[in-house]
C-alpha positions in Angstrom: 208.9 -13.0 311.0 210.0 -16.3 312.5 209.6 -19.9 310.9 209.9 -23.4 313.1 213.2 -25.0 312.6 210.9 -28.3 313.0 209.1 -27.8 309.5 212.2 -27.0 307.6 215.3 -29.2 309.0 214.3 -32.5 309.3 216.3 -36.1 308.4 216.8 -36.5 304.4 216.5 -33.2 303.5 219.1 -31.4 300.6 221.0 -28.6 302.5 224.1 -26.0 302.0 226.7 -25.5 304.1 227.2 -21.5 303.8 230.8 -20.3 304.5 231.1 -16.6 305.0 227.7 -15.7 303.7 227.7 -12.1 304.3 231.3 -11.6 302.8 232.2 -11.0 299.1 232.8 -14.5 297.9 230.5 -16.6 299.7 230.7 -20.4 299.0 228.7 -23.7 299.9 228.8 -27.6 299.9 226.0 -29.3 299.5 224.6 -32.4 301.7 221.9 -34.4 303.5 220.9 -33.8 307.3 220.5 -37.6 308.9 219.6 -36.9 312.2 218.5 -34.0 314.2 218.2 -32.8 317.7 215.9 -29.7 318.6 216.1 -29.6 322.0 219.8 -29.8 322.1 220.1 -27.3 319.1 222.1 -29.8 317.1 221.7 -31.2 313.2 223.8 -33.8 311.8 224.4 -34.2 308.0 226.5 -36.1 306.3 230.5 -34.7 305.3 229.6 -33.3 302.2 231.5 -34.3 299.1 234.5 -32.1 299.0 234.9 -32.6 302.8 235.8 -30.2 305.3 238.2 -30.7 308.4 239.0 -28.6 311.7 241.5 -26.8 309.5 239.1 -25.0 307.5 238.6 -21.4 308.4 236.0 -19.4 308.1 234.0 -16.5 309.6 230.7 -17.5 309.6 229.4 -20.7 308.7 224.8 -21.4 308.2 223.3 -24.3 307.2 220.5 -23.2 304.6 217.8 -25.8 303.0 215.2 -24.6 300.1 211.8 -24.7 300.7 208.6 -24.2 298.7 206.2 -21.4 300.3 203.1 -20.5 298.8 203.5 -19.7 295.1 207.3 -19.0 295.6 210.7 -21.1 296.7 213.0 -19.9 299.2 216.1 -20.4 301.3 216.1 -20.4 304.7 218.7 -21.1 307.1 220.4 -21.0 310.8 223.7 -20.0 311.9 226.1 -22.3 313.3 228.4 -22.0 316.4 230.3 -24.7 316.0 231.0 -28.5 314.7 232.3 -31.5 315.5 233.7 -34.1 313.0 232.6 -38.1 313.0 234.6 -40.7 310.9 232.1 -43.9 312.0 228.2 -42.8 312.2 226.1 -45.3 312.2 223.3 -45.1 309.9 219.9 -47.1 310.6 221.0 -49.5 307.5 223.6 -50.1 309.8 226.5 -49.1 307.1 229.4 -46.3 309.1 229.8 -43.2 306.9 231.5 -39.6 307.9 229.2 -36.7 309.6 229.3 -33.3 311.2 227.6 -32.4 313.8 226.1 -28.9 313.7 225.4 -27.2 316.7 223.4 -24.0 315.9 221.3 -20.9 317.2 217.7 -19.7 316.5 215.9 -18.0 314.8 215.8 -19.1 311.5 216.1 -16.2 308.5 215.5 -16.6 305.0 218.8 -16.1 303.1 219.6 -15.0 299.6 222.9 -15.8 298.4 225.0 -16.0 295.2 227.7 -18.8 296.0 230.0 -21.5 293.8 227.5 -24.7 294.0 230.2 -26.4 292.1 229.2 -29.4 290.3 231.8 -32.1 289.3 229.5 -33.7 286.3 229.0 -37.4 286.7 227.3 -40.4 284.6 223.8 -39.8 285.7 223.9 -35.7 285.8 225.1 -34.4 282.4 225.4 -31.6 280.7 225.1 -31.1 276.4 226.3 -28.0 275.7 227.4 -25.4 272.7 230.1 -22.5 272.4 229.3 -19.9 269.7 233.3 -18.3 269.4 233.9 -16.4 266.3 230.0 -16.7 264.7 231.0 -20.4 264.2 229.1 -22.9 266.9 231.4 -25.7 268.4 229.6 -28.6 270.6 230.7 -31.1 273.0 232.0 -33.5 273.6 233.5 -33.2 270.3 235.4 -29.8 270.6 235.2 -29.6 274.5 233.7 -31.0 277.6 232.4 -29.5 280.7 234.7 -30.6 283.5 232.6 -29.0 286.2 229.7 -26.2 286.5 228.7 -23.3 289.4 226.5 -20.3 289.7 230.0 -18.3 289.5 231.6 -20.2 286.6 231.9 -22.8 284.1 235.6 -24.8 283.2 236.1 -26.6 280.3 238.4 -29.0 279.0 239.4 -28.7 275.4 241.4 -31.5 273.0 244.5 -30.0 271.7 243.3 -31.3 267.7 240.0 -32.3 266.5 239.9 -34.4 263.8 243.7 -34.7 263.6 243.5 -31.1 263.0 243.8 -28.0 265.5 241.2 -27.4 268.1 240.0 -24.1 266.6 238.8 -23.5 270.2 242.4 -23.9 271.2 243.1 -20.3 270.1 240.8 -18.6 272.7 242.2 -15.6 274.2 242.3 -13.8 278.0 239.2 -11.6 278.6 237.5 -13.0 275.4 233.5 -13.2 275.3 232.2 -16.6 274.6 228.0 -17.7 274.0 227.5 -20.5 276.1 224.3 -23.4 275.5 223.7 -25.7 278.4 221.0 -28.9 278.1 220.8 -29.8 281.7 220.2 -33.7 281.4 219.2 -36.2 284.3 219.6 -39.6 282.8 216.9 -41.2 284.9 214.2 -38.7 283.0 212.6 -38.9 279.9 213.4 -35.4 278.8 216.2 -32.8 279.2 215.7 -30.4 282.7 216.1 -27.5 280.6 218.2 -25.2 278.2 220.2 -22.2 279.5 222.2 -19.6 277.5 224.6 -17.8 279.6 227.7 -15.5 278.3 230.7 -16.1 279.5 234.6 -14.4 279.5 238.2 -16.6 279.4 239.2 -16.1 282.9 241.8 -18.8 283.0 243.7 -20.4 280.2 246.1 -23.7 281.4 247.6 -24.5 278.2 249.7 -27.4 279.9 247.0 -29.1 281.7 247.8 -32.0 280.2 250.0 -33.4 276.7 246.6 -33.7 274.8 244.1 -30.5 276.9 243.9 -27.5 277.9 242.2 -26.3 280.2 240.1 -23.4 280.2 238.1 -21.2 283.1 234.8 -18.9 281.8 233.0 -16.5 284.4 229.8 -16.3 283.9 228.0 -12.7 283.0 225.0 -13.0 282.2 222.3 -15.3 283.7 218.6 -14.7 284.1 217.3 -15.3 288.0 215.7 -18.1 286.1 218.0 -19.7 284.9 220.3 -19.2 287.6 217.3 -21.1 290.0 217.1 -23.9 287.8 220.7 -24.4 287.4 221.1 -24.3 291.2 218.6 -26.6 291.6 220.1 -29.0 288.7 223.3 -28.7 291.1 222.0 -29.1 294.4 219.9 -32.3 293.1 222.9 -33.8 291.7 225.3 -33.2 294.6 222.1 -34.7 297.2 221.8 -37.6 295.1 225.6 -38.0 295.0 225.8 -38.3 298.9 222.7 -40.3 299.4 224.0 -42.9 296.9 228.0 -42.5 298.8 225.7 -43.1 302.3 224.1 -46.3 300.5 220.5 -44.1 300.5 219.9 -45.0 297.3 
């Protein structure tokens, strides 16, 4: 089955940048496609947030936007041959912002993929959350905060002492199972995106992350396809609005 490119990429539109999405440990960064250019077979979007340079490797590189179809949503995307970096684009507001331009082939393919859609948490997009550790419930920001949130992964920064006191959560060990609640929270609503439980394991402990934190990394489980699409698109959102409000779209 084939779908026109025409309906699906056009200027403003969220997309992924998929590195290596047929490998084990795909991964994506998120951004907005300014201008595009069918006949040539050439997109450009804006340098996504964590940018990338001609010193990034990879094997395969697609550009993937979600679409709704009929009663279901999907991914679709095209694969890219190659790029070419821009420091001064010059948007129609007139303002100069970084690009890459994508040139790529047909035919689009819906795509499935499980990748990090990382999300460095700012003031708008939030997240409330709870750790049940040791049948005692611990909630942010007072015992811990969420320094950043993917499909793959959550990390968390944690006070050394609470209360003048030791962080209980401070004595978390390698491997250990933690309960995780996440209220996804976009400031500019009137109520809360959602609720997610997930369980999580301690992959990564930094003790000496900093004189008053540590630092710790949880992989994630157990996630219901759900869940998983409403925390991508909680993600995604986030990350788009991010870049439009960097390109002065907002």
């Amino acid at each position: 089955m084939t779908f026109a490119i025409d309906k699906i990429f056009l200027p403003s539109v969220g997309v992924d940048l998929v590195f290596n999405i047929n490998s084990l440990a795909p991964y994506s960064k998120s951004s907005i496609i300014y201008d595009v250019d069918f006949k040539k077979e050439i997109i450009t979007i804006a340098q996504p947030l964590k940018a990338f340079s001609q010193k990034t490797t990879f094997s395969e590189l697609h550009l993937t936007a979600i679409i709704h179809e009929k009663n279901r949503k999907a991914r679709f995307g095209v694969k890219c041959n190659g790029f070419t970096l821009i420091d001064q684009y010059l948007l129609a507001n007139k303002t100069n912002v970084r690009a890459v331009i994508l040139k790529y082939q047909l035919p689009v393919q819906e795509t499935n993929i499980r990748s990090a859609f990382r999300l460095p948490l700012s003031t708008k997009y939030i997240i409330k959350s709870k750790i049940l550790y040791r049948d005692l419930e611990y909630r942010s920001p007072e015992y811990f905060s969420v320094r950043d949130v993917s499909l793959n992964g959550i990390s968390i920064v944690i006070p050394k002492t609470n209360s003048k006191k030791s962080n209980p959560l401070c004595d978390v060990k390698f491997n250990e199972e933690i309960v995780f609640g996440m209220l996804l929270v976009d400031t500019d609503k009137g109520k809360p995106l959602g609720k997610i439980p997930i369980r999580t394991q301690v992959t990564r402990i930094n003790p000496g992350y900093s004189e008053t934190y540590i630092l710790i990394g949880l992989k994630i489980i157990s996630l219901s396809n759900q869940n998983e699409v409403l925390l991508n698109k909680f993600i995604h959102n986030a990350q788009v609005d991010e870049l439009k409000r960097l390109s002065g779209k907002n």
